[in-house]
FILUMVEX-905928 format. One record per residue (C-alpha): y, x, z. Coordinates in Angstrom, 2 decimals, padded with zeros to 5 digits. Layout:
# residues N
PT   north    east      up
PT       Y       X       Z
...
This chain:
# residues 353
PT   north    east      up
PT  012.80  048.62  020.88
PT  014.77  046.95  023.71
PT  014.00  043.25  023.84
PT  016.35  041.41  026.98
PT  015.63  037.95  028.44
PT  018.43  035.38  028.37
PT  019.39  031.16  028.86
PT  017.90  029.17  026.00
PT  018.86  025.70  025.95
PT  015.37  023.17  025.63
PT  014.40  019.66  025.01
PT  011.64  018.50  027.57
PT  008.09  017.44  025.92
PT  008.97  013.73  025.79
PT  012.23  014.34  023.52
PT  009.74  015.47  021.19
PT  007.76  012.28  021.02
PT  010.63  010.09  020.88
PT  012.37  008.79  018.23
PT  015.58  010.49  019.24
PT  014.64  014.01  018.18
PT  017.47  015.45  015.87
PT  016.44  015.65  012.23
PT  018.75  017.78  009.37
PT  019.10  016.76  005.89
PT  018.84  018.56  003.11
PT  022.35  017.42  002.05
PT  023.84  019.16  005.16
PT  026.06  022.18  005.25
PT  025.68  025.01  007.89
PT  028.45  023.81  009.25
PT  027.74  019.91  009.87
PT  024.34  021.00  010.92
PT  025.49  023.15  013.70
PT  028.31  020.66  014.60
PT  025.23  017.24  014.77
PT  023.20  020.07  017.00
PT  025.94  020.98  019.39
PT  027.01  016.69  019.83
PT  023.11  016.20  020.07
PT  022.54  018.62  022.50
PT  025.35  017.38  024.67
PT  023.88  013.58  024.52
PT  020.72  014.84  025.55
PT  021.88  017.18  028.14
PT  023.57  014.36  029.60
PT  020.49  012.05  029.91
PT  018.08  014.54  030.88
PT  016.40  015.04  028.19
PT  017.40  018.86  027.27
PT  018.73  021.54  029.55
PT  019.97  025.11  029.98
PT  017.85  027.39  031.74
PT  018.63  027.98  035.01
PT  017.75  031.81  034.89
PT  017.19  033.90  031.83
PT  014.11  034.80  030.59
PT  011.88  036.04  027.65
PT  009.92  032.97  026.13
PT  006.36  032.74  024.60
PT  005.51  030.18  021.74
PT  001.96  029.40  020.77
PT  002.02  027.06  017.20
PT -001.31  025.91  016.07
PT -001.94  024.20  013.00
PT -005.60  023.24  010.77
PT -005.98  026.54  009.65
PT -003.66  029.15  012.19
PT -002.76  029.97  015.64
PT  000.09  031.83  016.00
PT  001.44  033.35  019.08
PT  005.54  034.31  019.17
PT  007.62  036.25  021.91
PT  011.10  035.06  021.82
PT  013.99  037.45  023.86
PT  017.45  038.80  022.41
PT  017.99  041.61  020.64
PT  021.83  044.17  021.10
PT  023.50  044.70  018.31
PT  023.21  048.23  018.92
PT  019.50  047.29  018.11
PT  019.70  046.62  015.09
PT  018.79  049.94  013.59
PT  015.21  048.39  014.57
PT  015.24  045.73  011.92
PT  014.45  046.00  008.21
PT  015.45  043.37  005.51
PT  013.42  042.80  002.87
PT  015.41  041.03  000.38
PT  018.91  040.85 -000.74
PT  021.57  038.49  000.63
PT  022.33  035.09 -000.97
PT  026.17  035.05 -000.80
PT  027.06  031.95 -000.55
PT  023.96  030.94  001.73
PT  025.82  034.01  003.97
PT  029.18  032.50  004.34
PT  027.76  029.44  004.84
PT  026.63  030.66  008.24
PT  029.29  032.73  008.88
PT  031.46  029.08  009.12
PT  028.79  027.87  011.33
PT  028.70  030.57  013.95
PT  032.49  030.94  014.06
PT  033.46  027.46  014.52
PT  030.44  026.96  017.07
PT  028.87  029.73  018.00
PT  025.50  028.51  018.22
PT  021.79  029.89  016.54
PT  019.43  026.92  016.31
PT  016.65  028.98  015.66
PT  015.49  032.64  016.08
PT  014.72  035.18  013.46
PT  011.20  035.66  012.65
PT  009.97  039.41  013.14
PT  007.02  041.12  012.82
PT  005.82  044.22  013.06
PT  002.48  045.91  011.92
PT -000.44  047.60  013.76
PT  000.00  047.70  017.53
PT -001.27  045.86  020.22
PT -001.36  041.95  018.90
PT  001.35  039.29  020.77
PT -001.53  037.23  022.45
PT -002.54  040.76  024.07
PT  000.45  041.29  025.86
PT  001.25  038.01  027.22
PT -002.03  037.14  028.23
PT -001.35  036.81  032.08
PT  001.23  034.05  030.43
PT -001.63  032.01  028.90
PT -002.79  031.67  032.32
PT -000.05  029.21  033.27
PT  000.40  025.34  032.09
PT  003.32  025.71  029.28
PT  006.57  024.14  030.31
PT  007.40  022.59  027.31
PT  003.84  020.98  025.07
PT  005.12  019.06  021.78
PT  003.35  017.93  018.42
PT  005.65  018.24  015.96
PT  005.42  017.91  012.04
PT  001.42  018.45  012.21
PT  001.92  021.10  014.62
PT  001.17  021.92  018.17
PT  003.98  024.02  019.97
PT  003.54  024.99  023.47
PT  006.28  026.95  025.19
PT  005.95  029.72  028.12
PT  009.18  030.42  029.78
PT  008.87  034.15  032.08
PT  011.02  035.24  034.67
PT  008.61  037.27  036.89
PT  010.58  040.80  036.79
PT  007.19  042.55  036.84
PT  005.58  040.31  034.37
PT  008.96  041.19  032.21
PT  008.83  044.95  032.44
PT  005.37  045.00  031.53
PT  005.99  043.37  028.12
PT  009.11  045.62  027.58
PT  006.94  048.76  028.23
PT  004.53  046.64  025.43
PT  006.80  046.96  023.26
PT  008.63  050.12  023.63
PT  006.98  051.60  021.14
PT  007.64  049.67  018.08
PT  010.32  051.07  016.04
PT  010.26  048.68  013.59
PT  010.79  045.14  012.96
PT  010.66  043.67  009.76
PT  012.49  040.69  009.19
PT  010.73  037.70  007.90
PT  012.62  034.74  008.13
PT  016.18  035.07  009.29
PT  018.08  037.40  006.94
PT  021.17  035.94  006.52
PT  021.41  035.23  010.48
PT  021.09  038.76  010.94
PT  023.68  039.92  008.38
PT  025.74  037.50  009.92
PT  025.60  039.13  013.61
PT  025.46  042.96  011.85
PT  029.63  041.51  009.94
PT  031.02  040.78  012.92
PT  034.25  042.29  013.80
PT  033.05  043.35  017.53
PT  030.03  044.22  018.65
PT  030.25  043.07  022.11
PT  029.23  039.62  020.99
PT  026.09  040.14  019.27
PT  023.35  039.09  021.03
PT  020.39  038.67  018.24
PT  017.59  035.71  019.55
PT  014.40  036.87  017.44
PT  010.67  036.23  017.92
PT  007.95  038.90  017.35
PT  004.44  038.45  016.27
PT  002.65  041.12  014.41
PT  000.91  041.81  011.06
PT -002.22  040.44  011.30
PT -000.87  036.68  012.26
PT  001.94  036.77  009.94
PT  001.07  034.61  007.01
PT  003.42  035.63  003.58
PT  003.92  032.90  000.69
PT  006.24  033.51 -002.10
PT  009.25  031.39 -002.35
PT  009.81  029.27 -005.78
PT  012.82  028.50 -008.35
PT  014.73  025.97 -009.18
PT  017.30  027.14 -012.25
PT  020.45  024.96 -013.40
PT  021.73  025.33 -016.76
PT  021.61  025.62 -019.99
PT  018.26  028.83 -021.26
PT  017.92  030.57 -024.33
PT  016.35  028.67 -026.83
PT  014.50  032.29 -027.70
PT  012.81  032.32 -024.45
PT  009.62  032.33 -025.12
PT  009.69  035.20 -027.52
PT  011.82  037.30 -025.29
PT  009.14  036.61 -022.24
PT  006.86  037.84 -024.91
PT  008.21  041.48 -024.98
PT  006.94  042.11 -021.29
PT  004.09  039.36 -020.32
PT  001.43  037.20 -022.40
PT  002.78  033.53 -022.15
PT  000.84  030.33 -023.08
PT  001.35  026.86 -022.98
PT -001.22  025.11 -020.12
PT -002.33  021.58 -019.28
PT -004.11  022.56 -015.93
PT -003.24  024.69 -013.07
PT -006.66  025.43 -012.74
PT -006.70  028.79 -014.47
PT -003.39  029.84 -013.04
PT -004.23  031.79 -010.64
PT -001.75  035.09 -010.13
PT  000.30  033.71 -013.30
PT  003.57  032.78 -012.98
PT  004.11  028.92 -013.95
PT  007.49  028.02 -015.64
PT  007.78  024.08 -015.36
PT  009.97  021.49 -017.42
PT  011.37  018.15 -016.63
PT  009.27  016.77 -019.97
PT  005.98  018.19 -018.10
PT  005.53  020.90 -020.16
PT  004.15  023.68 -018.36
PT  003.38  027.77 -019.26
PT  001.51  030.11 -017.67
PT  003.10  033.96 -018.34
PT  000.56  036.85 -016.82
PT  003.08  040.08 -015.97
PT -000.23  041.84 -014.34
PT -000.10  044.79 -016.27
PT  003.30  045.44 -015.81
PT  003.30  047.42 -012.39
PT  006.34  049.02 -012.77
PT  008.64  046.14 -010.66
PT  007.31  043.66 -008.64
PT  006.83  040.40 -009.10
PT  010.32  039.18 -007.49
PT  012.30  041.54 -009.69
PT  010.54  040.29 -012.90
PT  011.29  036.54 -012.03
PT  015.20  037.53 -011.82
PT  015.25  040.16 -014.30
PT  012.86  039.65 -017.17
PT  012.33  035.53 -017.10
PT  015.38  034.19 -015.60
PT  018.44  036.93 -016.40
PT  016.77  038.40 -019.66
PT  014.93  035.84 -020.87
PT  016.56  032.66 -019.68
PT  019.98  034.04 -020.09
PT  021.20  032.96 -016.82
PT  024.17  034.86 -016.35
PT  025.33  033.96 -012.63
PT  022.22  033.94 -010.92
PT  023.59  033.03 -007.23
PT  025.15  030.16 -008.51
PT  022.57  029.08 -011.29
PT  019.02  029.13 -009.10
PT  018.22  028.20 -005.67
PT  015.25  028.76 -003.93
PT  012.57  026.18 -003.31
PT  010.03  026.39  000.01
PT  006.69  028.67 -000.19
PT  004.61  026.21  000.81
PT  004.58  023.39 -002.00
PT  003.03  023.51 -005.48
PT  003.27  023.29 -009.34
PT  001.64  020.13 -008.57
PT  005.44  019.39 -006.97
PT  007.05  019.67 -009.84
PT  007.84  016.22 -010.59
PT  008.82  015.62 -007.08
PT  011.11  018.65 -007.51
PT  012.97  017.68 -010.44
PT  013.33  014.44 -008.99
PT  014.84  015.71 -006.19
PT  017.08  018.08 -008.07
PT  017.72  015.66 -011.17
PT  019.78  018.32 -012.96
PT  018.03  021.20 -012.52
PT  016.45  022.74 -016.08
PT  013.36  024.70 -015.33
PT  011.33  025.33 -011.58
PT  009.60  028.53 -011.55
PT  006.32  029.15 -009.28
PT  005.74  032.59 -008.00
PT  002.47  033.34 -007.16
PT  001.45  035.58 -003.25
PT  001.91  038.99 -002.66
PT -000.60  040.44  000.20
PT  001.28  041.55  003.36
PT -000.47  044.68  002.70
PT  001.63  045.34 -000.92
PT  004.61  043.79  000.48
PT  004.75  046.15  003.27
PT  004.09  049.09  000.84
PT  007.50  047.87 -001.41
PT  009.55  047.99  001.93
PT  008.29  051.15  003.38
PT  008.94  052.99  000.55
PT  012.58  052.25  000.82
PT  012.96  049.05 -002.11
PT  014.14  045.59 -001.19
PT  013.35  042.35 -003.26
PT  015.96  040.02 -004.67
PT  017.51  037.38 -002.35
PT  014.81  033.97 -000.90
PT  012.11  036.17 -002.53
PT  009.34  035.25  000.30
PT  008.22  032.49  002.45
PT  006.78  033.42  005.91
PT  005.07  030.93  008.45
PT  005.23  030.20  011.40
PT  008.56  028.78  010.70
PT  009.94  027.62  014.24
PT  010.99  023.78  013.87
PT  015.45  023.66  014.14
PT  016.52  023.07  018.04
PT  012.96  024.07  019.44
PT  014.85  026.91  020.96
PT  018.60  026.90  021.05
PT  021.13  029.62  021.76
PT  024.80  029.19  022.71
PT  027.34  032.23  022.56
């Protein structure tokens, strides 16, 4: 693997703390999103608050939260690279064109793709002369502390590339349908991936949840039947590796598919409960993903947030270990099927084409 420095465009550690920092809404398109960025950016450029580096370089990110410490190298990736990256899921169509608009009206990523890869020497290892040096950029954000390294020693560079020459393989965590975006393009020349690396062991894998619109098979329960053991719960207490299927009314199942190793999780949720089951015909359009990080406890803040939406589904964790043995052996998993952390906060580190 070839990783290349380049400009990133930064807010300084006070933007952070002030109450001008850009925020998205969930309402927002790819499209207005990138275009509230770009006019942001500007603004801020203009009074000092943000700026485009004056030489390119590869970046470091340290995040620490309560319970993690994560260390991130950020640098592009060539097109031509791209054989080094592995999906993981599927591709959400319409969450693909959405992006598509965005990056050929503006030609901007607000964020890189997450990538990991396993074994090896760990991040903090190979930028440790980095730690050495004050961060440029130190902001609390959402909870968390980010602290930003920018390099442009040449030595210091060429020693992480020969780091990381041997690492043939990147899996892609967070960032699929940016990536499918750059691999559509008509030319190659453009395509200049911005990722960030960490490795295995400070990766930390959720599953992502469901949200389903429409109108299920009053025979769902029986048809669950024919593949899991379903029951009717009042406490998530004893849930643990269950699946929990969540109505508006509060009533709330628990359906066990652990003897059923012949798919994985992911594949039963959109197969067996939701397509089978559910009868959900147009699955895209029908269920959307909800973050990997809240709760059946949510569920009443869900449905009021999505006041028309019939059922949420919570998917309970895979280990990184069996989720690394369903993509080495060649198998994807449906579309928004996991939720990886860090997640790098929008505009921390922005790229313009």
């Amino acid at each position: 693997m070839q990783i290349n420095t380049f400009r990133a465009i930064r807010f300084n550690s006070d933007y952070w703390k002030s109450q001008n920092r850009f925020t998205s809404q969930n309402t927002e398109s790819k499209v207005e999103f990138a275009k509230n960025v770009l006019h942001h950016i500007d603004r801020q450029i203009a009074n000092g608050s943000a700026k485009i580096d004056a030489n390119p370089g590869l970046y470091v990110l340290r995040i620490t939260s309560n319970s993690k410490c994560v260390m991130l190298l950020i640098g592009e990736i060539d097109y031509n690279e791209k054989s080094v990256l592995f999906m993981n899921e599927g591709i959400h169509k319409p969450k693909l064109e959405s992006y598509k608009s965005m990056f050929q009206k503006f030609k901007i990523q607000t964020n890189p793709v997450l990538t990991f890869y396993k074994n090896g020497q760990a991040i903090e290892e190979i930028v440790a002369e980095t730690l050495h040096c004050s961060p440029t950029t130190i902001a609390s954000i959402d909870g968390m502390l980010y602290e930003l390294w920018q390099i442009t020693n040449p030595i210091e560079i060429e020693k992480i590339k020969r780091s990381l020459k041997a690492v043939n393989r990147l899996y892609i965590a967070d960032g699929h349908h940016r990536f499918s975006l750059f691999t559509s393009l008509p030319t190659k020349n453009s395509a200049k991936l911005i990722i960030s690396i960490t490795d295995s062991n400070s990766i930390l894998l959720k599953s992502c949840h469901r949200i389903v619109f429409g109108s299920i098979s009053p025979k769902w329960q029986s048809k669950i039947s024919q593949f899991g053991t379903i029951e009717k719960i009042h406490s998530f207490k004893n849930a643990g590796g269950k699946v929990i299927i969540s109505f508006p009314n509060n009533d709330i199942y628990a359906v066990d598919f652990r003897e059923n190793a012949t798919k994985s999780i992911f594949e039963i949720v959109k197969k067996d409960i939701i397509e089978f089951s559910f009868g959900i015909t147009n699955y895209e359009e029908n269920v959307f993903p909800l973050p990997g990080n809240i709760s059946p406890q949510d569920a009443p803040q869900i449905f009021s947030l999505y006041k028309s939406g019939t059922v949420a589904i919570f998917v309970p964790s895979i280990s990184i270990v069996d989720f690394l043995d369903v993509i080495d052996n060649g198998h994807k998993l449906p579309a928004t099927s996991t939720w990886f952390e860090p997640k790098i906060v929008d505009g921390f580190i922005v790229r313009k084409f």
